[in-house]
C-alpha positions as CSV (number, residue, x, y, z in Angstrom):
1,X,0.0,0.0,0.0
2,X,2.8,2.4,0.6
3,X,5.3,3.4,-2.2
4,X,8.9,2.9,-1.2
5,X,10.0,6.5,-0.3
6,X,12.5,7.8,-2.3
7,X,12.1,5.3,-5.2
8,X,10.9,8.3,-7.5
9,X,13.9,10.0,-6.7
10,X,16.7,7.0,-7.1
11,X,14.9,6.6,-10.6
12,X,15.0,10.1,-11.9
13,X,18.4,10.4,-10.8
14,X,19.2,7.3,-13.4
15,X,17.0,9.5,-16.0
16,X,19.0,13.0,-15.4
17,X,22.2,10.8,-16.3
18,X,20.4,9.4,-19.5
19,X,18.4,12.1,-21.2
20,X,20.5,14.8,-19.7
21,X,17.4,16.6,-18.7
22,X,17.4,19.2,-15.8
23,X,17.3,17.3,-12.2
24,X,14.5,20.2,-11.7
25,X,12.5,18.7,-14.5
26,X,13.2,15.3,-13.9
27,X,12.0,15.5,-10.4
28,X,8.8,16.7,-11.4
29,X,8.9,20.5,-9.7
30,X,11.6,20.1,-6.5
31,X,14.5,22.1,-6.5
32,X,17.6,21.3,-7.0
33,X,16.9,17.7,-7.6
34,X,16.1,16.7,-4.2
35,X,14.5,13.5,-3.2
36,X,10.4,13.4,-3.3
37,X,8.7,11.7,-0.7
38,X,5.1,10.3,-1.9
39,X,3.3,9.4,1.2
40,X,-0.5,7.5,0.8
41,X,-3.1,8.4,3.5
42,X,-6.5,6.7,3.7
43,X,-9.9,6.9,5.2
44,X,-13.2,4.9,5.0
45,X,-15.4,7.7,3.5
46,X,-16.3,9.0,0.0
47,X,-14.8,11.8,-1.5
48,X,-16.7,14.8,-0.7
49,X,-16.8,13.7,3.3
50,X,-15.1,16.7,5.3
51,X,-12.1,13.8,5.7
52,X,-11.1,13.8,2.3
53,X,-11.6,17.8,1.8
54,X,-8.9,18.5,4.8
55,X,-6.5,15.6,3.8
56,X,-6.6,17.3,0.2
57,X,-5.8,20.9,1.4
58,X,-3.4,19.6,4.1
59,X,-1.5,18.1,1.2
60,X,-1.9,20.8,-1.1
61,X,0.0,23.4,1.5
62,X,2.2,20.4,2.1
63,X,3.4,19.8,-1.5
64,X,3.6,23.8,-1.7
65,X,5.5,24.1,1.8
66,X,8.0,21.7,0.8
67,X,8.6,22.9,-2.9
68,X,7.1,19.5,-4.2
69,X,9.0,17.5,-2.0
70,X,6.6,15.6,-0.3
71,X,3.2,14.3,-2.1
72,X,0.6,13.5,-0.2
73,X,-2.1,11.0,-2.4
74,X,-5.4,10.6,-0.6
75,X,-7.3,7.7,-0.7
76,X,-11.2,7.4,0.0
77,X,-13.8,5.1,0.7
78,X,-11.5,2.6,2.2
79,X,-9.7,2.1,-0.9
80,X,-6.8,1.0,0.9
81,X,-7.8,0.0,3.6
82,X,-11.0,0.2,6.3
83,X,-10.5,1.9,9.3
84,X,-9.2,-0.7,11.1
85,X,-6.8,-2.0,8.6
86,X,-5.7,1.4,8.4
87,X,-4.4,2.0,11.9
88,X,-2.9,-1.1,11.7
89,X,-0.8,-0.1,8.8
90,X,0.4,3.0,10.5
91,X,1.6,0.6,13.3
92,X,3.4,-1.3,10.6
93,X,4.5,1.5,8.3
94,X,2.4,0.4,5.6
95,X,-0.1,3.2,5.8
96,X,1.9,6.4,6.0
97,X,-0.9,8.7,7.0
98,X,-4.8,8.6,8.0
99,X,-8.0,9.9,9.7
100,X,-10.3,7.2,11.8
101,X,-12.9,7.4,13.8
102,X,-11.5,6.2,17.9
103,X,-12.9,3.2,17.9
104,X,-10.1,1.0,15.7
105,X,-7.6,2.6,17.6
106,X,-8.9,1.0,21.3
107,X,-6.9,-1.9,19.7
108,X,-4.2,-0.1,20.7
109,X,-4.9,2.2,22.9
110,X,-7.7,0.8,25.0
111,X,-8.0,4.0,27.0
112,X,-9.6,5.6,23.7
113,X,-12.5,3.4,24.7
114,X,-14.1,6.6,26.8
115,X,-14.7,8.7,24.2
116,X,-17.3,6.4,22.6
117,X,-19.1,6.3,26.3
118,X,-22.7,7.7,25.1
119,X,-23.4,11.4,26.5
120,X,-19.7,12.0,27.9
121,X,-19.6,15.4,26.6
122,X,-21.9,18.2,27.7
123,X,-21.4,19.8,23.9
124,X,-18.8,20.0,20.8
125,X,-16.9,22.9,22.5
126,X,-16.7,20.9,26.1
127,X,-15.2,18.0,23.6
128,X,-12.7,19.8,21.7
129,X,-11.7,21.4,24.8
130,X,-11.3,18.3,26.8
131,X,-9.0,16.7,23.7
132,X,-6.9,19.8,23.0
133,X,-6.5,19.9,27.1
134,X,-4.1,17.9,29.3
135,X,-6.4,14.2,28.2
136,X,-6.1,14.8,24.8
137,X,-2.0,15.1,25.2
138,X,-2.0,11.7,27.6
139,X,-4.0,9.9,24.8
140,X,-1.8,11.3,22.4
141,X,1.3,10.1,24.4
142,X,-0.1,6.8,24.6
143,X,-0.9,6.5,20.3
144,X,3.1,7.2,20.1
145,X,4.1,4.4,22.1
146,X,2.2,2.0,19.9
147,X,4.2,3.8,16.4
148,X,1.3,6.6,15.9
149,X,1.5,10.1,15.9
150,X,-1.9,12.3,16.4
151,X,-1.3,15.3,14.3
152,X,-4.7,16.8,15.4
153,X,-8.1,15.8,17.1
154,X,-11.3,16.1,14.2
155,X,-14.8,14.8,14.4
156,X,-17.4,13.2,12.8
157,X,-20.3,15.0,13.9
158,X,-22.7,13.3,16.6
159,X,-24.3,10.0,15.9
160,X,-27.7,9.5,15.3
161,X,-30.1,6.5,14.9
162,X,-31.8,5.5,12.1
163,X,-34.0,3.1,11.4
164,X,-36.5,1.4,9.0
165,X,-39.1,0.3,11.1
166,X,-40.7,3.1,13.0
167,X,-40.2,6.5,14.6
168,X,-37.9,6.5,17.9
169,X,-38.9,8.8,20.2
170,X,-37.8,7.4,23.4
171,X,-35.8,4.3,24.1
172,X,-38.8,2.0,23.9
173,X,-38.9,2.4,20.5
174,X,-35.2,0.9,20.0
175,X,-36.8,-2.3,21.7
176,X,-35.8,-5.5,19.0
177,X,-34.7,-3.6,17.1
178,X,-31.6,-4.9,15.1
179,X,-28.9,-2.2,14.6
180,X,-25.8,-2.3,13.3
181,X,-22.6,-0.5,15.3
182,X,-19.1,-0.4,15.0
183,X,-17.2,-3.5,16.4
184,X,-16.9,-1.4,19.5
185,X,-17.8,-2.6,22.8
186,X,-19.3,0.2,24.6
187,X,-21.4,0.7,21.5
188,X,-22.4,-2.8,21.8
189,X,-23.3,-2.4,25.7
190,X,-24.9,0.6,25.0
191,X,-27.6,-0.8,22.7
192,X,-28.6,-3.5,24.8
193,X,-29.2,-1.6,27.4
194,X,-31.4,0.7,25.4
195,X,-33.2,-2.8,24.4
196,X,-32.3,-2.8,20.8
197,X,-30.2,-5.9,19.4
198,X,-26.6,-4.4,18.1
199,X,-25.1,-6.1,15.2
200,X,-21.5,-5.2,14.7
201,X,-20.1,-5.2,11.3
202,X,-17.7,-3.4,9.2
203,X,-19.1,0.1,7.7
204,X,-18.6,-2.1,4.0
205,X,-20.7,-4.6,5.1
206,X,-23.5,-2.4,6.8
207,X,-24.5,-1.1,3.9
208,X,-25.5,-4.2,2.2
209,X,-26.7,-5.7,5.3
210,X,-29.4,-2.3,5.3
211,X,-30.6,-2.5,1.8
212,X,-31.1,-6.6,2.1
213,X,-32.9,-5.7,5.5
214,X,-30.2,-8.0,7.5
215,X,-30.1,-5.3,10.4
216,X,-33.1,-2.5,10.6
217,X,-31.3,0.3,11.8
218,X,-27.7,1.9,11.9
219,X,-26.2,4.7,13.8
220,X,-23.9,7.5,12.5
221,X,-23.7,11.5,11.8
222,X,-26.4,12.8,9.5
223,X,-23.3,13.7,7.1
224,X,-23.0,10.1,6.8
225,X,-26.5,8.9,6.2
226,X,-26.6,11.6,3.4
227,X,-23.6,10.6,1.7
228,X,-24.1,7.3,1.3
229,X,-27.9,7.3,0.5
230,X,-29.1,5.2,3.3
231,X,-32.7,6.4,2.2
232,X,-32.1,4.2,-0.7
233,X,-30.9,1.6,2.3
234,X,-34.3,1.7,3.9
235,X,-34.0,3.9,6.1
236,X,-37.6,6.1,6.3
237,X,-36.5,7.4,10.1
238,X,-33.5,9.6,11.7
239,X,-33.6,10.7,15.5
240,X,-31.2,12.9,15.9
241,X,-30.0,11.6,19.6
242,X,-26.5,12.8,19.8
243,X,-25.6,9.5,21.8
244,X,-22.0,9.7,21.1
245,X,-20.1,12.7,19.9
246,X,-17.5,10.8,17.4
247,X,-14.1,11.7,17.9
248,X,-11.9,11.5,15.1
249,X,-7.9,11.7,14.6
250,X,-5.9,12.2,11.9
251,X,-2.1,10.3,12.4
252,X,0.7,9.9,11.0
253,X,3.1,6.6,11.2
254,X,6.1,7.4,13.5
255,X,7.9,5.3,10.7
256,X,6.9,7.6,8.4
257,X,7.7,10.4,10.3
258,X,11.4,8.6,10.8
259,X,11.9,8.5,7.2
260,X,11.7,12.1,6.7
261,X,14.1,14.7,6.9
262,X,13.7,16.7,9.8
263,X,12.9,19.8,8.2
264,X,10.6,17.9,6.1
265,X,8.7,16.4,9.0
266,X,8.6,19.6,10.6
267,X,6.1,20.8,7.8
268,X,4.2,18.0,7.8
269,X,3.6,18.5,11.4
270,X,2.7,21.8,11.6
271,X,0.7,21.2,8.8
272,X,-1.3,18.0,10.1
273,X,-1.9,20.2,13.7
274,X,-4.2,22.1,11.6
275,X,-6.5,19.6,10.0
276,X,-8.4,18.7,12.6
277,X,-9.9,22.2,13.0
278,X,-10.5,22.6,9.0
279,X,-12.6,19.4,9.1
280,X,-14.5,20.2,12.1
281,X,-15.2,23.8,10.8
282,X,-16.1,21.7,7.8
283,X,-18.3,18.8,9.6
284,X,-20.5,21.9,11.4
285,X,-21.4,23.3,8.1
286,X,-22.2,20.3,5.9
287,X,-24.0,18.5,8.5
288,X,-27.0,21.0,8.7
289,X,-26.7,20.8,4.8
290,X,-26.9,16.9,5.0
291,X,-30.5,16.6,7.5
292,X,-31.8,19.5,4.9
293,X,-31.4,16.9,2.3
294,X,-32.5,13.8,4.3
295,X,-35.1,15.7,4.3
296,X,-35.8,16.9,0.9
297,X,-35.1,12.9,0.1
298,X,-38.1,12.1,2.2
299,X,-37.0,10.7,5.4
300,X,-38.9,11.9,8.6
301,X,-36.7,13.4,11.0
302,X,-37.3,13.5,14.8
303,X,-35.5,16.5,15.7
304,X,-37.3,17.2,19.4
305,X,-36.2,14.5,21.3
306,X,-36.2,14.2,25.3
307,X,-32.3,12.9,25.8
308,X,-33.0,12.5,29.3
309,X,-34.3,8.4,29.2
310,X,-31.8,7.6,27.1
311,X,-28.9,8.8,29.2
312,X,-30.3,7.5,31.9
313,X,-31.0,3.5,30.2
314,X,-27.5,4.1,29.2
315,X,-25.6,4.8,32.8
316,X,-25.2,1.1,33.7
317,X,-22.7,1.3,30.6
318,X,-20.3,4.0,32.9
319,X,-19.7,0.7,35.3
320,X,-18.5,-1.1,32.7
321,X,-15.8,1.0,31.7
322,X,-12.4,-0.1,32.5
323,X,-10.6,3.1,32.6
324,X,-12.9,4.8,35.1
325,X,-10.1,7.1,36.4
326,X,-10.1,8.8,32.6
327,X,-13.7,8.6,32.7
328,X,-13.9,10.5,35.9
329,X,-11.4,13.1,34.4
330,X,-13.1,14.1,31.4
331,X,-16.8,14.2,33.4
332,X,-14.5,16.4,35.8
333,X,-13.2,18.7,33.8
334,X,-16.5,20.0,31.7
C-alpha cells in the first residue's frame, strides 16, 4: 500500500544521467533535484466527506510548503484499507498517513474506549476542549508508544439513529430492534441496554446488510447517512440523539515520520496540527446541509427529542468501563 520512499527520486536520478534533462525537470517541480517523498493516507469515507476535503488541502500546502518534495495521495472510501486495517498499517509503516474514527484505535490504545461512552460530553466545545487539554495530550502520548503520531483531534459529527421500522422517540422504540454499530464494545453495551439488538459489522458490510434488511437500523452523523444514500438503504427514520459525539484523529506513522528529513517532517507537522480544525469547521457546516437533504429525500426526521431516558438506560454502561479514572477526568473537567 505504501510506495517505497525515495524510489521516485533513485529513478530520476538514473534519467537525469540518460536524457540529460534538468534534475529540476526530472523530479517533477523540486529544486535542485532533491528527493520526493510520496506518502499514501487513507480513510473509509467518500470523496466529498469533510475527511477527504482536509486531507486534500493539508497536502496541497504540504506539496507547496516543501517545494514539491513531499506528495501526499489521498485515498477514500476505504480504498486502501477500512479503518481498522488502516491503523494497523500505521503501526506497521504500511499506511503512512490517515484519519479514523477512535474506535479502531482502542486496539491499541484501550484507553480511547471513553470517548465512545454515550453522552460523555456536555457539547462539541466541552469535547474539543477536553482533547486539546491535558487528556487529549496523555491519549496522544499513549498513540506514540504504539508507532502513531496524532497530528490533530477532528470529528465526525454526533451520531444518530436511524431506522426502517418506525419512529424513535424514546428508548422504547429501539426495543428488538436490530442495529448495526461499530465493532466497539461500549457501543455494543450501549444498545442492549437501550433494548435494541446491536449487530457489529464493518461500515462495508453495513450497507448491504441495510438494503437486504439483515439489520433494521444503523447509527452515524447525518453527514454520513446523506452521503451514502441510506434512504435508498431503507431507512424512512432519523432521531437525531446525539448519543455519542464521534471523535476522530488524523495520524501519522512514526515510521513515516522517521523517514523524513527533519525539516521535512517539521512541515508536515505543523501542517497535520491544523486539519483537525478545518474538518470540524467543515463537519458543522455540511452537516446541517446533509438533514436538509435527508429531508428533501423524504426521510422523517425527529429533531425534538427528550435525551434524558436515554442517558439515563445508558448509565449502567459508565460501570463497565475499564478506565474509570479517565472517565472520571473528562466528566470532571466539563
Amino acid at each position: 500500500m505504501k510506495k517505497k520512499m525515495g524510489f521516485v527520486s533513485v529513478m530520476l536520478t538514473g534519467a537525469v544521467a540518460l536524457t540529460g534533462c534538468s534534475e529540476e525537470e526530472a523530479s517533477g517541480g523540486a529544486e535542485g533535484g532533491e528527493e520526493i517523498y510520496t506518502l499514501q493516507a487513507g480513510h473509509s469515507l467518500p470523496v466529498d466527506h469533510p475527511y477527504q476535503i482536509a486531507f486534500e488541502e493539508m497536502a496541497a500546502d504540504i506539496e507547496e510548503r516543501t517545494d514539491g518534495q513531499v506528495i501526499i495521495e489521498v485515498f477514500a472510501n476505504s480504498e486502501i484499507g477500512a479503518e481498522r486495517e488502516l491503523v494497523e498499517g500505521l503501526t506497521l509503516g504500511t499506511v503512512d498517513m490517515a484519519v479514523s474514527s477512535t474506535a479502531p484505535i482502542t486496539n491499541f490504545v484501550p484507553e480511547l474506549e471513553v470517548l465512545d461512552v454515550p453522552f460523555i460530553f456536555q457539547s462539541r466545545d466541552a469535547a474539543v476542549e477536553v482533547l486539546q487539554g491535558e487528556i487529549g495530550d496523555d491519549l496522544a502520548a499513549q498513540m506514540e508508544e504504539q508507532g502513531i503520531i496524532l497530528l490533530s483531534w477532528g470529528e465526525n459529527g454526533y451520531r444518530h439513529v436511524t431506522n426502517a421500522i418506525r419512529p424513535v422517540e424514546t428508548p422504547a422504540d429501539l426495543e428488538g430492534l436490530k442495529i448495526r454499530t461499530q465493532e466497539n464494545e461500549i457501543h455494543l453495551a450501549a444498545f442492549e441496554a437501550l433494548g435494541a439488538q446491536p449487530t457489529p459489522m464493518a461500515w462495508t458490510e453495513a450497507l448491504t446488510a441495510l438494503q437486504q434488511g439483515v439489520v433494521d437500523a444503523q447509527e452515524n452523523p447525518a453527514i454520513v447517512a446523506d452521503q451514502f444514500n441510506l434512504y435508498e438503504a431503507n431507512q424512512e427514520f432519523m432521531t437525531l440523539t446525539g448519543h455519542v459525539y464521534s471523535v476522530a484523529a488524523f495520524l501519522l506513522s512514526a515510521q513515516t515520520y522517521e523517514e523524513l528529513p527533519e525539516d521535512l517532517r517539521e512541515i508536515v507537522i505543523e501542517e497535520g496540527q491544523e486539519a483537525g480544525a478545518r474538518q470540524r469547521e467543515l463537519i458543522i457546516e455540511m452537516e446541517a446541509e446533509s438533514l436538509q437533504n435527508l429531508k428533501d429525500q423524504g426521510v422523517q426526521i425527529i429533531e425534538e427529542v427528550d435525551l434524558a431516558p436515554f442517558q439515563e438506560a445508558v448509565q449502567p454502561v459508565y460501570e463497565q468501563i475499564e478506565h474509570e479514572e479517565l472517565l472520571n477526568r473528562i466528566i470532571e473537567v466539563q
